[in-house]
C-alpha positions as CSV (number, residue, x, y, z in Angstrom):
1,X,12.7,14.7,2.4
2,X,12.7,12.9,5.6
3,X,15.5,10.8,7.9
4,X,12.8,8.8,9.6
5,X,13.1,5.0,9.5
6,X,10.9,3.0,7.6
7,X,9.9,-0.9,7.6
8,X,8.6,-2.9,5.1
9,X,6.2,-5.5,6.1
10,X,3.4,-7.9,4.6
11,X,0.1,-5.8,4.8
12,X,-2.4,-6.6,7.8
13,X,-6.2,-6.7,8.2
14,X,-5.8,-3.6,10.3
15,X,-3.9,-1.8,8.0
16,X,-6.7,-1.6,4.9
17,X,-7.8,2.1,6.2
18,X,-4.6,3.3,5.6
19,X,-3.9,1.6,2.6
20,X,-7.4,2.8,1.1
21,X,-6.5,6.3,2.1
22,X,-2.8,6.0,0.0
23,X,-5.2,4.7,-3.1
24,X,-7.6,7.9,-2.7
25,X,-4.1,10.1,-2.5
26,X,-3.0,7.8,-5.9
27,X,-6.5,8.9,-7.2
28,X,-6.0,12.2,-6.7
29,X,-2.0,12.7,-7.4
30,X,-2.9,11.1,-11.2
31,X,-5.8,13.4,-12.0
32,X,-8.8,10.7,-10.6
33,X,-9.6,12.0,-7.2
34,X,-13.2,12.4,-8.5
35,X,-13.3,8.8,-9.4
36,X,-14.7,6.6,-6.2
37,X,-12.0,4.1,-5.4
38,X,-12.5,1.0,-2.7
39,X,-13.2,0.8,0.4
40,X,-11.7,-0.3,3.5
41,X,-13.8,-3.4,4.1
42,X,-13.4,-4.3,0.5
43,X,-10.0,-4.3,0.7
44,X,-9.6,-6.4,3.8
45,X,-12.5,-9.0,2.7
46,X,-10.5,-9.4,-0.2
47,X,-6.6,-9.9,0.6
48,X,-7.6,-11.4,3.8
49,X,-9.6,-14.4,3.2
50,X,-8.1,-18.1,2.4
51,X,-7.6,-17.7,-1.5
52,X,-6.8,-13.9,-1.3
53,X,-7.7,-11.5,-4.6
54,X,-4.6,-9.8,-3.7
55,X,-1.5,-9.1,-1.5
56,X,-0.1,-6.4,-0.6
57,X,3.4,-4.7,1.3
58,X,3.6,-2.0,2.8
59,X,6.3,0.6,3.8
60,X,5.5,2.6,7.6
61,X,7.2,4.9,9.0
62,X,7.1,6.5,13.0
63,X,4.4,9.4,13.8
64,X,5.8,12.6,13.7
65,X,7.0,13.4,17.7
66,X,4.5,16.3,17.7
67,X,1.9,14.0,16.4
68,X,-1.0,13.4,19.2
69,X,-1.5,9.8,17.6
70,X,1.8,7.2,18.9
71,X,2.9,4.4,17.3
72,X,3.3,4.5,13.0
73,X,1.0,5.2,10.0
74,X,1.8,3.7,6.5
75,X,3.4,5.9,3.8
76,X,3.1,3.4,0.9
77,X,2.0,0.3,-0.5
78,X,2.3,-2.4,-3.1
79,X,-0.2,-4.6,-4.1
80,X,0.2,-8.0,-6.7
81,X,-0.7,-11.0,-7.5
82,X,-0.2,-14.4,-9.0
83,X,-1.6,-15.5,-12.0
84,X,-0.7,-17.9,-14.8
85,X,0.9,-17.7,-18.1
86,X,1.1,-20.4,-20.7
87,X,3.9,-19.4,-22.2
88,X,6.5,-18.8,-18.4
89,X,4.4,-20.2,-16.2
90,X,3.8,-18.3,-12.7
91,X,3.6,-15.1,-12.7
92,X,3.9,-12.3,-10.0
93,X,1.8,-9.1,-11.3
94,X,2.5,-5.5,-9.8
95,X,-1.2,-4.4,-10.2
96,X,-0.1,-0.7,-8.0
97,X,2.7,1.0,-6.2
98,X,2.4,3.9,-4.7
99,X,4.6,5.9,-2.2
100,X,4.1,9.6,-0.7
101,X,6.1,12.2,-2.4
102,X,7.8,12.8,1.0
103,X,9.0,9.3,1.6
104,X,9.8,8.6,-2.2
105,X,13.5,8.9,-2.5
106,X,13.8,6.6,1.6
107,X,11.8,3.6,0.3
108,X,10.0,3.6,-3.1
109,X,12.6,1.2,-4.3
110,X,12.8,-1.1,-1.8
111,X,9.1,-1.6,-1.6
């Protein structure tokens, strides 16, 4: 369990290395890390253009102080997206959620 701080925050271009490293730890944590998952530039050409695939949030937190990196790194993310239904209309689908074990019980639910 960690104390640190956390923020929530629409994902950015600059974050899709991160976020494709917490989908190869996802992989791995249900039994798929064999599998080849995508890849960083994938991932940005896709939520990032003007009729995105996909959005995504993400949860950071602050490096550890004996960390030689400064600044944050991301410890979970959600990605969705909007389709249509007949029957209710718009839609919002969760299509993955995933949070480090570590950072679960700080802000799994509020992502």
């Amino acid at each position: 369990m960690t104390s640190q701080a956390f923020v929530i925050r629409a994902a950015r271009p600059e974050d899709c290395g991160e976020i494709a490293r917490i989908i190869k730890e996802l992989a791995a944590h249900q039994g798929l890390g064999h599998k080849e998952t995508v890849a960083e530039e994938a991932l940005r050409e896709d939520a990032f253009r003007d009729d995105p695939y996909f959005r995504a949030l993400v949860a950071e937190v602050p490096r550890d102080v004996n960390s030689p990196d400064s600044g944050t790194r991301l410890v979970g993310y959600a990605m969705y997206y909007f389709c249509y239904s007949p029957f209710v209309r718009r839609v919002m689908y969760l299509e993955d959620f995933y949070v480090e074990p570590a950072y679960r019980d700080r802000c799994g639910e509020q992502l």
